[in-house]
C-alpha positions, 0 to 999 in steps of 0.5 A: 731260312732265318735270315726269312724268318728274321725278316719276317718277325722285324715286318711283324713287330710294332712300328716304331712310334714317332712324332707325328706333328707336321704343322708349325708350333704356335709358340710362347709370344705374340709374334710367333702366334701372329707368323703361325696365324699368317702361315695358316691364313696362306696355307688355307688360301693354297689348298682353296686354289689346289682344289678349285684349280684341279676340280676343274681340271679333273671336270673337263677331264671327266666331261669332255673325254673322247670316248664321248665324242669331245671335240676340242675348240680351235682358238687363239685367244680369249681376251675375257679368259686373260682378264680374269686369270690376271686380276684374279691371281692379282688379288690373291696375291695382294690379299696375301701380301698386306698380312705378310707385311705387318708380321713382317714389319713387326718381326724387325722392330727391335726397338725399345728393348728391355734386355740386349744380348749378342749372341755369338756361334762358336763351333760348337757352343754359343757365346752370350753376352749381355750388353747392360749387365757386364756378364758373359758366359759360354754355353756348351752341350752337357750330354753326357758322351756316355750318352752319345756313344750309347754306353747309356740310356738317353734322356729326354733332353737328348743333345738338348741340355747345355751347362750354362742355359741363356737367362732372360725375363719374362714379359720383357722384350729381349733384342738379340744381336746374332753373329759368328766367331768362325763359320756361319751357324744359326740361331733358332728357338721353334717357341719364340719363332727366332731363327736368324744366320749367325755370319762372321763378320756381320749382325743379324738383329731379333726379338722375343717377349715370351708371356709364359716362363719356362724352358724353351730348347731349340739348335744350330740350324747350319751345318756348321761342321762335324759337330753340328748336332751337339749345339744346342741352345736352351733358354730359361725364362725367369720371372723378374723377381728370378730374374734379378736373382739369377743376375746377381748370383752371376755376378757374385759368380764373376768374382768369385772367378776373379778370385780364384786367379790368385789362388794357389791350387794342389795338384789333384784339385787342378785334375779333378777340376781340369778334367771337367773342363776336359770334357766340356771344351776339348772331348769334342775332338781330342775325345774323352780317351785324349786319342783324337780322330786320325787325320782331323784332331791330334791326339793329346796323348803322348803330343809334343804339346802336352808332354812338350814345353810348357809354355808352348802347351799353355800358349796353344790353348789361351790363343789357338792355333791359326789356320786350325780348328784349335780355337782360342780359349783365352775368352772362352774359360778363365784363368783357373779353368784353363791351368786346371785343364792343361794340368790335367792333359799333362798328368793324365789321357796316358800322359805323366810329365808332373807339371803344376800349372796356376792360375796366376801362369795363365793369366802373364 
């Protein structure tokens, strides 16, 4: 009986509210405008084609039913009927053909681009490089795993928010470079209309001139693995003079971190700042608790590694470990970074051993 009544109250409550857009989005540039234009031109053209073709199916139907004293005609060919149904589905298709060519050969030319950009998939983050500039920099989901585990409310941006967003000008044509380190991934903004395979081993090229600044989110469309979904990519559009700011802070940023090699940190300041890095780079799979998944990611506490030789657990996070999903971390984080995060592992997740790693370890 209640579980009736509960069942009943569920079909009586509001429905849930979702979004309810089914078309494509025109986009932020020329070029998305353009392959939305197109989509529409050919969607248009489908629906003329279904209608006519089933009205007329549903006429002869109709009109020349049997309860009606139909009899069919006996047959075998119509060299008038083959005619028109080859020139005519010809036509259309030539009629669709000429504008997918142009958007087409306008969606590969790359050339003559203000800003180059490689951007390489990780699992799970994406790396960007730009190739004039000498910056560098990973972006990594920044949801908080509160969040994720629904200890918390989520918000708006849910999985949708990064650490470290890619940069570029508006106005400004932007040639990306796309490739993998590991596994395929995919690279796709819906308002720029850029979606493009990111393959180990090879590289896709793309374009976008966004007209309008602001901040554009998209994700990973491959299923790249277990933590697919936490890889998303946001894309801030500057205007130039912001632009040019937001690269001489990065630069300022570089060596600043260059800096930081040759400092000497106290043990609570390599905690504080390695459990930060914990949580961007290793909670991922070794969780935030340093109890890994059984049968998929060691546990941190209590690990050989992390209550082993030192050297051996510095060594496994600035190379990896092959054949393992235990990636390399030596190009990923810098020197401070990664003494601060195998500090933390060693004196904190349940484990206690007092060592104090520096920045200058690292980098011999």
């Amino acid at each position: 009986m209640t579980k009736a009544i509960t069942l009943a109250l569920s079909l009586l409550a509001m429905p849930a509210s979702a979004d309810w857009q089914v078309n494509m989005n025109e986009g932020v540039t020329a070029l998305s405008r353009e392959i939305f234009d197109l989509h529409m031109l050919i969607f248009w053209i489908c629906v003329v084609i279904g209608v006519v073709v089933f009205g007329v199916m549903f006429y002869s139907i109709f009109k020349f039913r049997k309860s009606k004293g139909a009899v069919s005609e006996h047959w075998h060919e119509n060299t008038t009927v083959e005619v028109v149904w080859t020139v005519i589905p010809s036509i259309i298709l030539i009629a669709m053909a000429v504008p997918a060519t142009a958007t087409l050969m306008d969606m590969y030319d790359t050339s003559e681009a203000d800003v180059e950009i490689q951007v390489t998939g990780y699992q799970w983050k994406w790396r960007y490089q730009y190739l004039n500039e000498d910056i560098d920099f990973f972006s990594n989901l920044a949801t908080p795993r509160e969040e994720i585990k629904n200890v918390s409310v989520k918000n708006a941006n849910y999985l949708l928010e990064v650490d470290n967003p890619l940069v570029i000008p508006v106005n400004k044509k932007v040639r990306f470079l796309i490739t993998a380190n590991d596994v395929i991934h995919s690279w796709w903004v819906p308002h720029f209309a850029v979606k493009k395979d990111a393959i180990p081993g090879f590289v896709n090229e793309s374009w976008v001139k966004v007209e309008e600044p602001g901040v554009y989110r998209g994700q990973c469309t491959e299923l790249c693995g277990k933590d697919h979904g936490f890889m998303p990519i946001v894309v801030e559009v500057k205007s130039e003079a912001d632009y040019a700011a937001w690269l001489a802070d990065q630069k300022a940023m570089k060596l600043a971190l260059a800096g930081e090699a040759s400092k000497e940190f106290s043990m609570d300041e390599l905690i504080a700042k390695g459990e930060g890095v914990y949580s961007s780079a290793c909670a991922g799979c070794h969780q935030l608790n340093g109890q890994g998944i059984s049968g998929a990611f060691p546990a941190i506490t209590g690990s050989a590694i992390a209550t082993g030789a030192i050297d051996a657990h510095i060594d496994i996070v600035v190379n990896g470990k092959t054949g393992t999903a235990m990636q390399a971390f030596k190009e990923q984080l810098s020197a401070a970074d990664i003494a601060a995060v195998v500090t933390y592992q060693r004196n904190a997740l349940g484990n206690a051993v007092g060592d104090l790693v520096q920045p200058s370890a690292i980098q011999k």
